[in-house]
C-alpha positions as CSV (number, residue, x, y, z in Angstrom):
1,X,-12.7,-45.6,66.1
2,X,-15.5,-47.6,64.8
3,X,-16.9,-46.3,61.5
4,X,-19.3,-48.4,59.7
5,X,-21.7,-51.2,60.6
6,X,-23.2,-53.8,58.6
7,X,-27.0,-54.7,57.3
8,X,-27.6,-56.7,60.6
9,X,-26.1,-54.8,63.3
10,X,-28.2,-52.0,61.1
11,X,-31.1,-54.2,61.6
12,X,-30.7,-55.2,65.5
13,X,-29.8,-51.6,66.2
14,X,-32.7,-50.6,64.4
15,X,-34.8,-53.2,65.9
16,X,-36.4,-53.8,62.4
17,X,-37.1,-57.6,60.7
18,X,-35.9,-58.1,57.3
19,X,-38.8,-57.1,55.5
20,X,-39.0,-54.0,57.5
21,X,-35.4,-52.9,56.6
22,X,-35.9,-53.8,53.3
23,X,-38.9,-51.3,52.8
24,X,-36.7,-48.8,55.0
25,X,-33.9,-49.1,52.2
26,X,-36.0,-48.9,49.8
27,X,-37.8,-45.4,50.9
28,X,-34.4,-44.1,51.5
29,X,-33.4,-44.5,47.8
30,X,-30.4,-47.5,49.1
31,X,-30.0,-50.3,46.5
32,X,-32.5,-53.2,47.7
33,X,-29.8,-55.3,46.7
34,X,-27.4,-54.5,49.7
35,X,-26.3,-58.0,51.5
36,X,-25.0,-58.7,55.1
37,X,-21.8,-57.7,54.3
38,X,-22.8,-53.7,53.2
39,X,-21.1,-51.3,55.5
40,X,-23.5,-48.3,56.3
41,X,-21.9,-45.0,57.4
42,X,-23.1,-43.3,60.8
43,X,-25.3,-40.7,58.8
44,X,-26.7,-43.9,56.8
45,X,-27.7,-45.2,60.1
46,X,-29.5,-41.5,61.2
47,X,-31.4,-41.1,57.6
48,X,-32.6,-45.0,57.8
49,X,-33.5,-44.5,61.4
50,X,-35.6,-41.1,60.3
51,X,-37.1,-43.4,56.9
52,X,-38.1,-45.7,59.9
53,X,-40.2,-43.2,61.5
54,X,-41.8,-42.1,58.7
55,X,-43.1,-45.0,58.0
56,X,-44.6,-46.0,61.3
57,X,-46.2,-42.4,61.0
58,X,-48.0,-44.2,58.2
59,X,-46.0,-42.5,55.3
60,X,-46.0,-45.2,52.0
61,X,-43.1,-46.0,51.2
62,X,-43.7,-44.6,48.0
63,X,-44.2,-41.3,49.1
64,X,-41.3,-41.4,51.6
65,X,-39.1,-42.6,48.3
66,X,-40.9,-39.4,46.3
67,X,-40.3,-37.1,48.8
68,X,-36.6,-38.0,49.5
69,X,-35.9,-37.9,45.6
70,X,-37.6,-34.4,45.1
71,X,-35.7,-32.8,48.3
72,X,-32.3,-34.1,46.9
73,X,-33.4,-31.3,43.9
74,X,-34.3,-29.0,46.2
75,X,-31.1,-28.5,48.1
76,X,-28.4,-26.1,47.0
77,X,-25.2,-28.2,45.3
78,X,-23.6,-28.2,49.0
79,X,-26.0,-29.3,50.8
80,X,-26.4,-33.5,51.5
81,X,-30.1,-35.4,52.7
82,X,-28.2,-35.6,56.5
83,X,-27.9,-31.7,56.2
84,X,-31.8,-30.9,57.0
85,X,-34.4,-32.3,59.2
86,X,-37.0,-34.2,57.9
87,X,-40.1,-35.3,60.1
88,X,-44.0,-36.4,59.9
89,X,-46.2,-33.2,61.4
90,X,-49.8,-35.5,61.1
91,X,-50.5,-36.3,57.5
92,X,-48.1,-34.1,56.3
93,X,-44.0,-34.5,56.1
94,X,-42.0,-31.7,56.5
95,X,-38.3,-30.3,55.9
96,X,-36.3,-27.9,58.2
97,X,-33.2,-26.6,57.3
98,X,-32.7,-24.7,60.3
99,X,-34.3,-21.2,58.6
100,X,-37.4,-22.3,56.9
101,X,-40.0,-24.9,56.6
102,X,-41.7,-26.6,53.9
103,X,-43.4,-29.1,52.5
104,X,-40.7,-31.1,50.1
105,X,-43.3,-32.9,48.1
106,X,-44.8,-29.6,47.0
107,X,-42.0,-27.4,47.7
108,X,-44.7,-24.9,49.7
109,X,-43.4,-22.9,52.3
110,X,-45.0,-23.1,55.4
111,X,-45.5,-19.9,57.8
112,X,-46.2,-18.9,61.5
113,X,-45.5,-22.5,62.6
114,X,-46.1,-24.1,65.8
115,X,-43.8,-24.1,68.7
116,X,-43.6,-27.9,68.7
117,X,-42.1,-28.0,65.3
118,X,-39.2,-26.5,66.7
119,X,-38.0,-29.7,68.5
120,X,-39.1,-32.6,65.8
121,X,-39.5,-35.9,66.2
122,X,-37.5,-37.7,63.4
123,X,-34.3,-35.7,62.5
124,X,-31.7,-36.7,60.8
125,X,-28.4,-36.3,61.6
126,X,-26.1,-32.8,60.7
127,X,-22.7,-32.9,59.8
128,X,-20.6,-35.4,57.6
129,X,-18.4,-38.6,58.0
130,X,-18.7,-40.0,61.7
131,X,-18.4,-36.7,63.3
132,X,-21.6,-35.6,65.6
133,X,-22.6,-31.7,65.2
134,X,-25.4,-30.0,67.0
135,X,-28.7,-31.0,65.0
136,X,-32.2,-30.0,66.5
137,X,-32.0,-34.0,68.3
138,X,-33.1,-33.9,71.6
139,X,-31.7,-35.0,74.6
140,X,-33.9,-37.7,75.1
141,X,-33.8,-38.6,71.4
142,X,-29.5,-38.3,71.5
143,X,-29.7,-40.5,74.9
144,X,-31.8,-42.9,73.4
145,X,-29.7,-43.2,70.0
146,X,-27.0,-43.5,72.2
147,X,-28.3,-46.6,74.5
148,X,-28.8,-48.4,71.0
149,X,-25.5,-47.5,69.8
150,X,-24.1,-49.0,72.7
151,X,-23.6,-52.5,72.1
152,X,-22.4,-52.1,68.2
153,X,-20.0,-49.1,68.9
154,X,-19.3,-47.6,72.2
155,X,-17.3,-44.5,70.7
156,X,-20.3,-43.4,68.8
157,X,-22.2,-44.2,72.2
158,X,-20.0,-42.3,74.1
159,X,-20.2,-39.3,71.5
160,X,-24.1,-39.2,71.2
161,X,-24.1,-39.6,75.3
162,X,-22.4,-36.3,75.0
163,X,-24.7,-34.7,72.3
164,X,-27.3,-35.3,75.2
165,X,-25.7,-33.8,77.8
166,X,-24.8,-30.5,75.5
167,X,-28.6,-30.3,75.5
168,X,-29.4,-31.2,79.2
169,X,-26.4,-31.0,81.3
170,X,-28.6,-32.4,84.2
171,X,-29.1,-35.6,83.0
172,X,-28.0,-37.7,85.1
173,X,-28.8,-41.2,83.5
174,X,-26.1,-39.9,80.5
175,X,-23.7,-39.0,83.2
176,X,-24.0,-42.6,84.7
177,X,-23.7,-44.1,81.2
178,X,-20.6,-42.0,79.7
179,X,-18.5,-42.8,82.9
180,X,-19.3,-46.6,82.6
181,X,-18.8,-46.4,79.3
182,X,-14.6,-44.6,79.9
183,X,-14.9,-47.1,83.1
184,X,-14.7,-50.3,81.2
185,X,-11.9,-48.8,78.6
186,X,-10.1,-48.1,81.9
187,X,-9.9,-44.1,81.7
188,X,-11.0,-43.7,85.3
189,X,-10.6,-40.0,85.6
190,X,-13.0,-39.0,83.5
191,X,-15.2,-42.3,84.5
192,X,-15.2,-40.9,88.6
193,X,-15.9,-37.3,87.1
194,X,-18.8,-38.1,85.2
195,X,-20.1,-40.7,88.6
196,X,-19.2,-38.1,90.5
197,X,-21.1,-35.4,88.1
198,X,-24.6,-37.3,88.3
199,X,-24.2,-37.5,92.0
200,X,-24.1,-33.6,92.2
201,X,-27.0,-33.7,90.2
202,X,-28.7,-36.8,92.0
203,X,-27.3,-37.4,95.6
204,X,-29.7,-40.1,95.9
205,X,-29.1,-42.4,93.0
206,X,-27.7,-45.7,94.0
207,X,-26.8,-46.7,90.7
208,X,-24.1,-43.9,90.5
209,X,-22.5,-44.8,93.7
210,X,-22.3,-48.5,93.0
211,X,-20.6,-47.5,89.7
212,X,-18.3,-45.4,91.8
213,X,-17.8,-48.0,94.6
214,X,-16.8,-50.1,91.6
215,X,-14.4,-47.3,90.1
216,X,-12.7,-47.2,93.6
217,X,-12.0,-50.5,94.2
218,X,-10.1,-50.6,90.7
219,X,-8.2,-47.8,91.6
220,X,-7.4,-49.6,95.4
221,X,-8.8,-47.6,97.3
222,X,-10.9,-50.0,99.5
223,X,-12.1,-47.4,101.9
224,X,-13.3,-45.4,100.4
225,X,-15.4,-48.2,97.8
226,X,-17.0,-49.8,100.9
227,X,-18.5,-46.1,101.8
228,X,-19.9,-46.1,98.4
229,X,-21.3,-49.3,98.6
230,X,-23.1,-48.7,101.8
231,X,-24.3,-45.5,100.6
232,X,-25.8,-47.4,97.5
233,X,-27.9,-49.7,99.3
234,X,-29.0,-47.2,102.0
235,X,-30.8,-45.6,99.3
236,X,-31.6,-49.2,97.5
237,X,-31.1,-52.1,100.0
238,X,-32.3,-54.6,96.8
239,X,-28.5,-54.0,95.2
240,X,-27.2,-57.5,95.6
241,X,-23.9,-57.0,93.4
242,X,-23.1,-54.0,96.0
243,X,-23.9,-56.1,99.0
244,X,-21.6,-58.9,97.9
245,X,-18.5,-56.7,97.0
246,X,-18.9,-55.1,100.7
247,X,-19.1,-58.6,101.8
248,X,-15.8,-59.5,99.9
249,X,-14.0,-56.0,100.8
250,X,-14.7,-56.7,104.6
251,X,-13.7,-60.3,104.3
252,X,-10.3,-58.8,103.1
253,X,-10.5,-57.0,106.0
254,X,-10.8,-59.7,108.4
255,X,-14.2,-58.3,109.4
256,X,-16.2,-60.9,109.9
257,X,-19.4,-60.1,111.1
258,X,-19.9,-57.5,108.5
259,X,-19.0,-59.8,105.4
260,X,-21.8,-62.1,107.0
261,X,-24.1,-60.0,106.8
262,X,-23.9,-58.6,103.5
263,X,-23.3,-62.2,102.1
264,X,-27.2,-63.3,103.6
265,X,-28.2,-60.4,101.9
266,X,-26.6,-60.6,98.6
267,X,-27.3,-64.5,98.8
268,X,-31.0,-63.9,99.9
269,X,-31.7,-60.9,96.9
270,X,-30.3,-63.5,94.3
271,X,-32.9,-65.9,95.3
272,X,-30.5,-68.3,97.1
């Protein structure tokens, strides 16, 4: 399983320029001397992604830098940075350790807090090594960490994709994602359950039937992948990839009027 990624996949992932990952190492109390080769752990990837919030809330990277070194005194012996939630609430910046709230720079407690503050914007990850444990991530925030995650390291993908789904079991776009993502390593049981999954949720999408038109024709079962297909592009008749695999599977079948048909169409939508 994929463990550590370097400065630049750090940076793409990230989607920051060199100057803005330097300033992000920098507030997060990493050596500024780190080169291309660094590895950076999973949680090092979470804290700089929160240090990156911060500062487009405006925080200085001084202050971020201040704050970060005054909460490491703060927290008991066994407790790490990654441990607690740390997040911008308008000017100020504020810690949440699942029990309490306050204000690391001044170490003031802060009572009767809003609702909102109990799903925060920039948290950092909860748990140690590579292993992802509830943290008070939302599903939008896990299935977004998990779309960037994608390219760099599927199994982390595949394990945030699942931190969303603990939190909103309905959504369908991680459903679609995670069985792609066992799809293309070949576990197709668990791929068609998870197609199969967003479909209960989603009868209309044509993106999860495609994917499970796809699924069926690795498996051989050519049947039932053509009903698939035509159920994808009755509900979206612009899905050219699903319009030339019918065409191909009713070639095989020696129908030849259909393949026509779907190959104008698939021809036609790719601008032929």
């Amino acid at each position: 399983m994929r463990t550590y990624f370097t400065t630049l996949e750090v940076a793409r992932i990230l989607n920051l320029s060199s100057l803005c990952l330097r300033s992000c190492l920098q507030a997060a109390l990493y050596p500024t001397a780190r080169g291309a080769s660094t590895e950076f752990t999973f949680q090092d990837l979470l804290l700089l992604k929160t240090t990156k919030g911060l500062l487009d809330a405006r925080v200085p990277v001084a202050r971020v830098r201040k704050i970060l070194h005054s909460l490491k005194r703060q927290l008991p012996g066994d407790q790490q940075l990654w441990n607690v939630t740390i997040y911008a609430d308008g000017r100020r910046v504020v810690v949440w350790d699942g029990t309490a709230h306050w204000q690391p720079d001044s170490g003031q407690f802060l009572f009767d807090f809003e609702p909102r503050a109990m799903a925060p914007q920039l948290p950092l990850l909860k748990g140690a090594g590579t292993a992802l444990s509830p943290t008070p991530l939302t599903a939008e925030q896990w299935f977004d960490l998990a779309s960037e995650l994608e390219k760099h390291s599927p199994e982390e993908a595949r394990r945030a994709y699942e931190q969303a789904l603990v939190r909103d079991p309905d959504c369908v776009a991680a459903h679609i994602n995670l069985g792609r993502l066992y799809h293309h390593t070949r576990e197709f049981d668990r791929a068609e359950a998870y197609y199969r999954t967003a479909l209960r949720h989603e009868p209309d999408d044509p993106i999860a039937r495609y994917n499970l038109g796809v699924l069926l024709e690795d498996i051989k079962q050519p049947h039932a992948a053509i009903q698939a297909y035509l159920q994808a592009v009755a509900r979206d008749p612009t899905l050219a990839d699903a319009h030339y695999n019918l065409a191909l599977l009713y070639e095989s079948e020696g129908k030849k009027t259909e393949a026509i048909r779907h190959f104008r169409a698939a021809h036609k939508l790719r601008g032929g």
